[in-house]
C-alpha positions in Angstrom: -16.9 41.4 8.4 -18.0 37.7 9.4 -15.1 37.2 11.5 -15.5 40.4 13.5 -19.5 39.2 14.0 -18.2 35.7 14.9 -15.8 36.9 17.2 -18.0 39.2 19.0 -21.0 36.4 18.7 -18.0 34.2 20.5 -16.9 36.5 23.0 -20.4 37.6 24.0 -21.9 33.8 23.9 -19.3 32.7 25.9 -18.9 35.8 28.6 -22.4 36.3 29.1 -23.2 33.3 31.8 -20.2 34.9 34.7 -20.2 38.6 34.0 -21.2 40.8 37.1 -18.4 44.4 37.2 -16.7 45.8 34.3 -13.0 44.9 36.0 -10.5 45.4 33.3 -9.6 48.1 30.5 -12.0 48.2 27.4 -8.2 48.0 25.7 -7.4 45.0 26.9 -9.8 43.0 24.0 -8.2 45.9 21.4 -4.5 45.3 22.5 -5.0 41.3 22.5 -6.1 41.4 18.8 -4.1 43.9 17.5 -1.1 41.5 18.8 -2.7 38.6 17.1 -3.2 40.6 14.0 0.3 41.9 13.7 1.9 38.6 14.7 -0.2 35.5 13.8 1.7 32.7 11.5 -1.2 32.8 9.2 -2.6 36.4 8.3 -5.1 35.2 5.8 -7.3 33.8 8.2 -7.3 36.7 9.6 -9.8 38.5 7.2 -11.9 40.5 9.3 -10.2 41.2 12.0 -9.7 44.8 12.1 -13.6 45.1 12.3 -13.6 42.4 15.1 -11.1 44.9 17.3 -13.3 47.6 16.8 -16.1 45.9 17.8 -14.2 43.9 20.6 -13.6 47.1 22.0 -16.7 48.2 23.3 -17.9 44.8 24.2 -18.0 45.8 28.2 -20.3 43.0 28.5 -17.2 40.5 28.3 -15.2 42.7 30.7 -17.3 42.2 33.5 -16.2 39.1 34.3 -14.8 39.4 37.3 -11.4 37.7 37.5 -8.2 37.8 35.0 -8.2 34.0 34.5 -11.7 33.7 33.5 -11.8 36.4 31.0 -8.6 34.8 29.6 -10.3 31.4 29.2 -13.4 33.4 27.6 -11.0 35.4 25.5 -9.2 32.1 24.4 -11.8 30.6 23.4 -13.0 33.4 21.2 -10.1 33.6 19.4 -9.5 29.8 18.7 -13.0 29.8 17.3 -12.9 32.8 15.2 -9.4 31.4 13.9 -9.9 27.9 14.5 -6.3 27.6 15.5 -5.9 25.7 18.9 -2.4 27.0 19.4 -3.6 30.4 19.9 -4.0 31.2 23.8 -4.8 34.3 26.2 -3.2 33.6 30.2 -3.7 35.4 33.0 -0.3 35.3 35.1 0.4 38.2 37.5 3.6 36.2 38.9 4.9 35.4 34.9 8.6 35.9 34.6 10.0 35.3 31.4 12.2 32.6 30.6 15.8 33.4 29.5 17.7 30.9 27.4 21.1 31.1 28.5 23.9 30.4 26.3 25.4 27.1 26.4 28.9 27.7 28.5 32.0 26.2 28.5 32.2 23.3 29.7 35.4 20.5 30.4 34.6 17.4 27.9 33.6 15.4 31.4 30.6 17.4 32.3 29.6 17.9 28.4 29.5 13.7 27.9 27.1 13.6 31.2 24.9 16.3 29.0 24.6 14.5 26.4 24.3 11.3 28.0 21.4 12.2 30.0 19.5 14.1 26.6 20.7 11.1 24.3 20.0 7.7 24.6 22.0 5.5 22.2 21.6 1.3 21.6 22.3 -0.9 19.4 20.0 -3.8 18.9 19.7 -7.6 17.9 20.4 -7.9 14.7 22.3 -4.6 14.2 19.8 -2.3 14.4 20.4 1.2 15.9 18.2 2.7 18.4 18.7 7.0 19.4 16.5 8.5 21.3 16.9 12.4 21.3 14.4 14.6 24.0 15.4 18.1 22.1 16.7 18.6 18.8 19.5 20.9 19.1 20.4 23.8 16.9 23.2 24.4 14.3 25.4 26.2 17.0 24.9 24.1 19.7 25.4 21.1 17.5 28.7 22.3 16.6 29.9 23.5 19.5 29.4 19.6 20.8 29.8 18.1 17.6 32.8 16.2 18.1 31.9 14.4 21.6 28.4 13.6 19.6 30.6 12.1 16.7 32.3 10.2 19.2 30.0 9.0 21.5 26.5 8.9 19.3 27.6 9.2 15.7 30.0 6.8 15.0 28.6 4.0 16.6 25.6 4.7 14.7 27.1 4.8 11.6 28.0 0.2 11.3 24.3 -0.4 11.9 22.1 -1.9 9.1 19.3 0.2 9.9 18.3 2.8 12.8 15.1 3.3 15.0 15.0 7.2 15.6 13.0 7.8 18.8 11.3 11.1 19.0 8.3 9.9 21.1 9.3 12.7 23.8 10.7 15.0 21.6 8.9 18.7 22.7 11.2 21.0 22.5 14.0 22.2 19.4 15.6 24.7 17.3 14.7 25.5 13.9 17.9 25.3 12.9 18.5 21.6 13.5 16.2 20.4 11.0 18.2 20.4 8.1 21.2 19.8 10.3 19.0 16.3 11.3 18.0 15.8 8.0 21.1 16.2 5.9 22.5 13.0 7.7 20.1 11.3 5.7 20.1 12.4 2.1 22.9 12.9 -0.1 25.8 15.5 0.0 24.6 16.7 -3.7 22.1 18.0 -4.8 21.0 20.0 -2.2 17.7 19.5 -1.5 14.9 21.6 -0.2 13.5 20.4 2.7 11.2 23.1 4.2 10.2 26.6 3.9 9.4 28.6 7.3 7.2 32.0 6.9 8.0 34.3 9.8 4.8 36.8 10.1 6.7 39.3 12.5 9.8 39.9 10.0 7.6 38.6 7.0 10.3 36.6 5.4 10.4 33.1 4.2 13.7 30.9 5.1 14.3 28.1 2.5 15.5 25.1 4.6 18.1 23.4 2.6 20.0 20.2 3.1 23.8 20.6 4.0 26.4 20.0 1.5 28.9 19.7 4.4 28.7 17.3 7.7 30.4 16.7 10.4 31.2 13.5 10.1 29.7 10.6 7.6 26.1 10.5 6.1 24.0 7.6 7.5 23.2 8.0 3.3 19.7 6.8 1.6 19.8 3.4 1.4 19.6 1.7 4.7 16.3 1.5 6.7 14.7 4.7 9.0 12.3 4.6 11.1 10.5 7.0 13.1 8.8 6.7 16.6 6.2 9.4 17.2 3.7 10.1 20.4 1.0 12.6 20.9 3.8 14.1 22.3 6.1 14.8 19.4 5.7 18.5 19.1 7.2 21.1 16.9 10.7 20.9 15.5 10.7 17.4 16.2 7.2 17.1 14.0 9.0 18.8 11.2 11.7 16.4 11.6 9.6 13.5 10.7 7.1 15.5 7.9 10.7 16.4 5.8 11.7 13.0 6.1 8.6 11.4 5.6 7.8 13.3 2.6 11.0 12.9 1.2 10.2 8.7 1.2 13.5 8.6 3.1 11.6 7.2 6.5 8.8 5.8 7.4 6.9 7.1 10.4 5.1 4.4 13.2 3.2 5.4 16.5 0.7 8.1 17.3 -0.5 11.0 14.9 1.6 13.7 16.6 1.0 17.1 18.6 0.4 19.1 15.9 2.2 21.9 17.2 4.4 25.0 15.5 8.3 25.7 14.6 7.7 28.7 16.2 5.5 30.0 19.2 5.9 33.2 20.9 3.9 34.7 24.4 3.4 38.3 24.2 2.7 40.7 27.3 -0.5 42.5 26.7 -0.1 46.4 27.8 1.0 47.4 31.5 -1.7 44.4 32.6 -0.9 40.7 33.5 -2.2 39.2 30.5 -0.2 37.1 27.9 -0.7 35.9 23.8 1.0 33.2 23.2 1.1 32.9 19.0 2.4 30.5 16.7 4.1 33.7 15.0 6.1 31.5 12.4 4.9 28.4 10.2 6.1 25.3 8.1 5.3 24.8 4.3 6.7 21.9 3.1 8.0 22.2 -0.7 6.9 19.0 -1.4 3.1 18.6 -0.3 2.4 22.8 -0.2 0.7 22.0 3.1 2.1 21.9 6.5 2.0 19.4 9.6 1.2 21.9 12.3 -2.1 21.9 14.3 -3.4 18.3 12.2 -0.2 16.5 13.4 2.3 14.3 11.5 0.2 11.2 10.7 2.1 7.7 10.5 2.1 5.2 8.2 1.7 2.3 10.8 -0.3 3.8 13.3 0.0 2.0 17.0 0.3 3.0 20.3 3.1 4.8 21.3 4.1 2.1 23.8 4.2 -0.2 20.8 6.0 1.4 18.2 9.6 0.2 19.0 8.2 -3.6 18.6 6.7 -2.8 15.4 9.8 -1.0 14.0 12.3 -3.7 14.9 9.6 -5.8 12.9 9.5 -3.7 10.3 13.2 -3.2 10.5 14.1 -7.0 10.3 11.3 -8.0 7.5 13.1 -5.3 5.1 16.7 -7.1 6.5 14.9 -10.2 4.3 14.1 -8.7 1.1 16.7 -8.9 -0.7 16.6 -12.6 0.1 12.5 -12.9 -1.0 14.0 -11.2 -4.1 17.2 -12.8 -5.2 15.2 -16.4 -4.1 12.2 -15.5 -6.3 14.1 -14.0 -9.4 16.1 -17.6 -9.2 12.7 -20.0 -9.1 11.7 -17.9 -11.9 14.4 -18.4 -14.1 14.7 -22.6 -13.3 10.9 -23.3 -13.3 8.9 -20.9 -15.2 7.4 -22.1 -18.4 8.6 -19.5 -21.2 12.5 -19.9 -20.4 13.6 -16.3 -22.3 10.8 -14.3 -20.5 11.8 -15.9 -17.2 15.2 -14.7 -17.3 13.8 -11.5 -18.5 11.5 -11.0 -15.5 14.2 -12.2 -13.2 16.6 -9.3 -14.3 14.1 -6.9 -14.2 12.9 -8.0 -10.7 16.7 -7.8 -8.8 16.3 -4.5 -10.7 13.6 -3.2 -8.9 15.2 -4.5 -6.0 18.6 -2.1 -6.7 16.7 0.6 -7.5 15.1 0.9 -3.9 11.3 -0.5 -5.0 11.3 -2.7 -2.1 12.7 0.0 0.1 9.4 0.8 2.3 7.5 -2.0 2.6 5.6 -2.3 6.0 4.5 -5.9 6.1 5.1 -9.1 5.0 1.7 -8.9 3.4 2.3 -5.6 1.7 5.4 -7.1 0.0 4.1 -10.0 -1.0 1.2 -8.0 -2.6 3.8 -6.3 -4.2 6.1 -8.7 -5.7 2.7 -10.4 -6.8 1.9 -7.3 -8.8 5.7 -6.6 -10.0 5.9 -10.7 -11.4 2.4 -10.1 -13.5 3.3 -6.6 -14.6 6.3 -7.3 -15.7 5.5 -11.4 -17.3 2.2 -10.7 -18.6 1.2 -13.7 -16.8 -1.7 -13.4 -14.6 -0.5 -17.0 -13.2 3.2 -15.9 -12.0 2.5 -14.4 -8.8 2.3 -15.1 -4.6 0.1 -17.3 -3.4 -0.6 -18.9 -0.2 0.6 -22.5 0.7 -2.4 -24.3 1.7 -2.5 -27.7 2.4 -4.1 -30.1 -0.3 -7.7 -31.3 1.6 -7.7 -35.0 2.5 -9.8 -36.7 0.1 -13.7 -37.5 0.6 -14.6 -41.0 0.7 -18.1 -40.6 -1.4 -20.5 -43.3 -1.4 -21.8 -44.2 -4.8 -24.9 -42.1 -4.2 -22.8 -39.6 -3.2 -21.3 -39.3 -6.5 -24.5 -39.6 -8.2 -25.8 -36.2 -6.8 -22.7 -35.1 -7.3 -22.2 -35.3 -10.7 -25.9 -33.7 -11.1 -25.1 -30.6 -9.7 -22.2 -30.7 -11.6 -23.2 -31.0 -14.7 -25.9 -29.7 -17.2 -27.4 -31.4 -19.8 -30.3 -30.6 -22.6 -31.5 -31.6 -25.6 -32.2 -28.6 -27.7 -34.4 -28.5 -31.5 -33.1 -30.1 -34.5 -31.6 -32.7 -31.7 -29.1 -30.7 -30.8 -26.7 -31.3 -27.3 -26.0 -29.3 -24.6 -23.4 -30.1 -22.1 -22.0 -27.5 -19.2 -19.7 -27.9 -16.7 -17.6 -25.4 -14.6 -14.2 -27.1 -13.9 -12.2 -30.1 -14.9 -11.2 -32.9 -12.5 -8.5 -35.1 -12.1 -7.7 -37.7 -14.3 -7.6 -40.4 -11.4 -10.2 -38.9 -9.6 -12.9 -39.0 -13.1 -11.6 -42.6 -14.0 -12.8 -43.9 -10.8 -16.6 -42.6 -11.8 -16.1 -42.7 -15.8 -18.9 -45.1 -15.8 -21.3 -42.9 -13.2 -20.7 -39.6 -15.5 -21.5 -42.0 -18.5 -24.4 -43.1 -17.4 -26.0 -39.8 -15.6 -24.3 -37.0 -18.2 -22.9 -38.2 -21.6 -25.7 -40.8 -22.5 -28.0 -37.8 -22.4 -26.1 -36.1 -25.0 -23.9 -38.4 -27.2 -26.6 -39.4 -29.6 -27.3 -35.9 -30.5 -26.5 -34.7 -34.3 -25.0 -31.9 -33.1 -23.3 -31.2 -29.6 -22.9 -27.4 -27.5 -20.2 -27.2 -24.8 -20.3 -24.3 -22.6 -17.3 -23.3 -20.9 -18.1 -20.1 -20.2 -18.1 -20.6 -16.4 -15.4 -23.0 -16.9 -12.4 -21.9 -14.5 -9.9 -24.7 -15.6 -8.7 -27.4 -12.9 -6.1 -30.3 -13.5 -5.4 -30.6 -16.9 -5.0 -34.4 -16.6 -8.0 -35.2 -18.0 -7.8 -33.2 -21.0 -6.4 -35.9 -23.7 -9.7 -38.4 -22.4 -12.4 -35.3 -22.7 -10.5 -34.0 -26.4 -10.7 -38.1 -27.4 -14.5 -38.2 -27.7 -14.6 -36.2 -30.2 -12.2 -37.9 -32.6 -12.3 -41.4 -34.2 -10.5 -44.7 -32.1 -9.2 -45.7 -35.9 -6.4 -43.1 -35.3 -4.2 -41.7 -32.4 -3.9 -38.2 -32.4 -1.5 -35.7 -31.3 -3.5 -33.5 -29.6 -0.7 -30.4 -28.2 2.9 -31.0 -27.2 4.1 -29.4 -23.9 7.4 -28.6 -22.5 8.1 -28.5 -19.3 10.7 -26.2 -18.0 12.2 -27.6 -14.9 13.3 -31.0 -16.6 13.6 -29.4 -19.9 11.5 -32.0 -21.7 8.9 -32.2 -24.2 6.2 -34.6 -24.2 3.3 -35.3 -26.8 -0.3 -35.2 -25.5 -2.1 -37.8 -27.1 -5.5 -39.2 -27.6 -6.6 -42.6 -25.9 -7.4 -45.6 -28.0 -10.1 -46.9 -25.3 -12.7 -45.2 -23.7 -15.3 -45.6 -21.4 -18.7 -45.4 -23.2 -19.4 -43.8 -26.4 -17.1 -41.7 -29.1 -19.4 -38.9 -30.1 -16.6 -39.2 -33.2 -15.1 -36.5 -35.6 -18.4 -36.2 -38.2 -20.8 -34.2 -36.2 -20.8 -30.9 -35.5 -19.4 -29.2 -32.4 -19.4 -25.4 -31.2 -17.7 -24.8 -27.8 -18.7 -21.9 -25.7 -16.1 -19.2 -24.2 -16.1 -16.2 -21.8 -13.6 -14.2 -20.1 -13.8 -16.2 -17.4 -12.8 -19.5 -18.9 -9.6 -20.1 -18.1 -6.7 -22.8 -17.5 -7.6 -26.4 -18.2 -10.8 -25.4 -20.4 -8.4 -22.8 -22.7 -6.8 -26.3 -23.3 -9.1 -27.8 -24.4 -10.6 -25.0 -26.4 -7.0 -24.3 -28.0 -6.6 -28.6 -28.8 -10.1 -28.5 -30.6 -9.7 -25.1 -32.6 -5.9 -25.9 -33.6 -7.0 -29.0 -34.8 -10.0 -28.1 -36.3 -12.5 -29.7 -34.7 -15.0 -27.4 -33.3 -16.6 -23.6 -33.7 -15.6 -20.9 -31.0 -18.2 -18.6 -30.1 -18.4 -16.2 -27.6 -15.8 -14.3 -26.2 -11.7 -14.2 -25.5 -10.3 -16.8 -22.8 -9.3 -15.3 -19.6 -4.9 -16.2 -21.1 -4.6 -18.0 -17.8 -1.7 -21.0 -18.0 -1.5 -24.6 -17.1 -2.2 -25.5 -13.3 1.0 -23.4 -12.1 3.2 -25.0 -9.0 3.9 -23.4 -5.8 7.2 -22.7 -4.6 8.7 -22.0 -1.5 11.2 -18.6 -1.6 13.9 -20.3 0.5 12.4 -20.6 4.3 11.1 -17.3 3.9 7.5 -18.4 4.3 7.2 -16.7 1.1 5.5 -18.6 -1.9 5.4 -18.6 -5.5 3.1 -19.5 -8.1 4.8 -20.7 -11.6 3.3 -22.2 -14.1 5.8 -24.6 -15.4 4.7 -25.9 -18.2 3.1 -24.3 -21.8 1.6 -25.8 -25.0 3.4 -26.2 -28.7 4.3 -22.7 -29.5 6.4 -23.6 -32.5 3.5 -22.0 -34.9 3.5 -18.8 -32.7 2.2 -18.5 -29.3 -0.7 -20.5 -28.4 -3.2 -19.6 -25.7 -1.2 -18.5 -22.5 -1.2 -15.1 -21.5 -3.1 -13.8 -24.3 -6.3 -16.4 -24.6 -8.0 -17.5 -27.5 -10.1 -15.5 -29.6 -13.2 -16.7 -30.7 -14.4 -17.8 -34.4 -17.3 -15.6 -34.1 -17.1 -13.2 -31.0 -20.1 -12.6 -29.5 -20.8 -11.3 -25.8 -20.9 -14.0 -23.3 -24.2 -14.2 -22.5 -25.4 -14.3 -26.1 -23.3 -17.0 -27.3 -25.6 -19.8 -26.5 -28.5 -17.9 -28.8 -26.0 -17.4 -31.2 -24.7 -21.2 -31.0 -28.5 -22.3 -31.3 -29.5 -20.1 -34.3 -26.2 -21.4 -36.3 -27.3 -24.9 -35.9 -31.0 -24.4 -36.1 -29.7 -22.8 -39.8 -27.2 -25.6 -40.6 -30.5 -28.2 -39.6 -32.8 -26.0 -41.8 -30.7 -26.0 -45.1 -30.6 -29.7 -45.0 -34.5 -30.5 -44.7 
């Protein structure tokens, strides 16, 4: 009953300002809707309706507007409210003659190839890429009847391409039947598949749409690249087109969201009087996303202006042409440079067979792929280092003034002296070895005199994201005797194959804080690369309490990698600590002597010292 009282409200608001004569029929309203009612594509929106006739027909007030074309636009209206179905349309056309479809006639081969030539538009592109541009998709029949000159002249020159741009831009017009004629050239021969499912309201039947298990002619197959051009102007059949084989993941769709039209729209005459219903009397579910295309349009996945969308597919087009490339190049740096040699080739396999198994298929930008293969080379290593990265140029360095330095080194490092005489040192990132050598004395003198005298020393790294691990032996050397060099960790680097010992230094500038007092190191998940060094040296060997929470499993300072002159890059960490007791800090962190939450590891640091200074007095 709300639709009939919408539809009336609709009629009435919208008649009401140009009514002056009652100058058609009171059937006319009752005729219109019971055509709507009996052939509308959708007859669950139509709840209501059968009160909204009844009550159309005594609305006299709408029938006095004066002229046929008017009331039609009134009536229109009405109805596209009350339905809230655009497609649906009342005319007024006193001169209307229907339009009769004639058969297609027989016609000598020359005058059939100048049909097809001016309805087809056929090219192939740099770089082997086909373009077809087709104004009106035809039917099964009339496909047949011309298949052979369209194998001949359009087909098979189709078929060599590497990948094909299929312009529907300015398709309007088409038969239902040629979808799965269309789309059958790009799926397999087996299984069938089912593509669409049409509801026809005036014969209420459903027709499954199925691929074809026979072709005339080769299959362009599922493998090489599709692309779709759509307007605001790709309507019906040709919408369908692109929803099946978008939905299916077999092409990807760039331009304008289109029409949103129907497969199937009818006009009907309305009584002995010159008005016409035009109804979308048959509609498209698609099997796969049990919603349909029609009236919201087929949205793209690059959306662009129509104008633009052949640029943007040839781009597309020839950045897919490079995958395989980007892939075979990257699976190859992996297995010569990364660190852990067995997981390298491991990765490597897996990543080419991603790469068979279509994974790469649809990418849309160079940015999108690299995103992807960044997530593939952690998903599948583990390793939160082994991904893309960007190849930024090294900064030139600064040429600091002593002073310079000086409030430098302030800001980047924290010091305190907590009770019992305990040490506190912070600092959020390690430096290069050359780079601290050069200042040794300045961080001496401003930093490590401030603390080295303590009884008992806290380092927090729990803000500590890692830097050059260069001047990790130095740092681990305070904290041991000069009496005796220590092998601190042993790391192998994979592209040379070699193993070198890390070791501590015999001289040092300043003061040894030594191997007698006490030391707790701080951790977070945040800590990461250089610092998990130095945290994994100092726990392996003994030499300090972890408290706080699990490093981030980062790696050493990883090296970037160019994929060929693909302007692609890699990140590979190419070098990992002594694992010959079991794996040591890369990829899975280091856990903690006594885990606590990061923010309460410095309170928890304190109170163990404050204890360990209490017992003794």
């Amino acid at each position: 009953m709300a639709k009939a009282v919408f539809l009336v409200a609709s009629l009435l608001l919208l008649g009401n300002a140009i009514f002056i004569h009652a100058a058609f029929p009171p059937n006319v309203i009752v005729d219109m809707a019971k055509i709507v009612m009996d052939n509308y594509c959708s007859p669950e929106k139509l709840a209501g309706m059968k009160e909204a006739i009844e009550a159309a027909g005594s609305n006299t007030e709408v029938l006095n507007i004066p002229d046929g074309e008017s009331l039609a636009n009134v009536l229109s209206a009405g109805f596209q409210l009350t339905i809230s179905d655009p497609r649906l349309m009342v005319s007024y056309e006193p001169n209307y003659i229907p339009a009769v479809h004639p058969q297609m006639p027989p016609l000598p081969p020359e005058q059939l190839i100048a049909v097809l030539q001016t309805s087809i538009k056929l090219d192939i592109l740099e770089g082997n890429i086909g373009y077809l541009r087709i104004d009106n998709i035809l039917g099964e029949e009339v496909a047949e009847k011309v298949g052979p000159l369209l194998l001949d002249l359009v087909w098979n020159k189709i078929l060599p391409t590497s990948a094909l741009i299929f312009d529907l831009r300015y398709t309007g017009s088409g038969d239902i039947s040629g979808i799965p004629y269309i789309v059958s050239y790009f799926t397999e021969a087996e299984p069938q598949i089912h593509i669409d499912s049409v509801y026809d309201r005036p014969s209420d039947t459903t027709t499954k749409l199925l691929s074809m298990t026979t072709l005339l002619g080769e299959r362009y197959g599922v493998i090489k690249p599709l692309i779709i051009l759509t307007s605001k102007n790709t309507k019906g059949i040709a919408e369908d087109v692109a929803y099946c084989l978008q939905n299916l993941k077999r092409a990807t769709i760039v331009g304008e969201k289109t029409a949103g039209g129907s497969v199937k729209v009818e006009k009907f005459k309305v009584g002995d009087t010159d008005f016409y219903v035009t109804i979308p009397t048959a509609k498209s579910i698609n099997p796969i996303t049990g919603s349909s295309w029609e009236v919201s349009g087929v949205t793209p996945e690059v959306e662009v202006n129509a104008e633009d969308a052949l640029a943007t597919a040839i781009k597309i087009v020839n950045l897919r042409a490079s995958v395989p490339a980007i892939i075979e190049g990257s699976a190859t740096l992996i297995v010569d440079n990364y660190a852990f040699e067995d997981v390298g080739a491991e990765v490597a396999e897996k990543l080419k067979g991603l790469l068979a198994n279509g994974e790469y298929s649809m990418v849309l930008s160079k940015a999108a792929l690299e995103a992807k293969l960044s997530a593939d080379l952690k998903t599948l290593s583990g390793d939160k280092s082994l991904k893309t990265t960007s190849n930024i140029p090294a900064l030139p360095p600064v040429d600091y003034s002593p002073e310079m330095y000086i409030e430098l080194i302030k800001v980047s490092f924290q010091t305190d002296v907590f009770e019992n005489n305990i040490g506190y040192l912070r600092f959020d990132m390690f430096g290069d070895f050359e780079e601290v050598k050069a200042i040794a004395q300045i961080i001496v003198e401003h930093v490590w005199n401030k603390v080295v005298n303590t009884d008992a020393m806290i380092i927090d790294l729990r803000n500590n994201v890692g830097g050059p691990t260069t001047a990790i032996s130095g740092f681990c050397s305070y904290f041991f005797d000069a009496d005796k060099q220590i092998v601190l960790d042993k790391l192998y680097d994979r592209p040379s194959g070699s193993t070198t010992e890390l070791l501590s230094l015999p001289e040092l500038t300043g003061t040894r804080y030594g191997s007698k007092k006490s030391l707790i190191i701080l951790t977070s998940g945040v800590t990461a690369g250089a610092a998990e060094e130095f945290v994994y040296i100092l726990k392996k060997l003994g030499r300090a309490m972890i408290v706080g929470e699990t490093t981030a499993g980062s790696s050493h300072p990883p090296l970037t990698f160019s994929v060929g002159e693909t302007g692609v890059f890699l990140s590979i960490p190419t070098i990992h600590s002594d694992t010959s007791t079991g794996p040591a800090w890369e990829g899975v962190g280091i856990t903690p002597h006594i885990p606590v939450a990061a923010d309460a590891a410095l309170g928890t640091a304190k109170a163990i010292f404050n204890k360990h200074f209490a017992g003794q007095k």
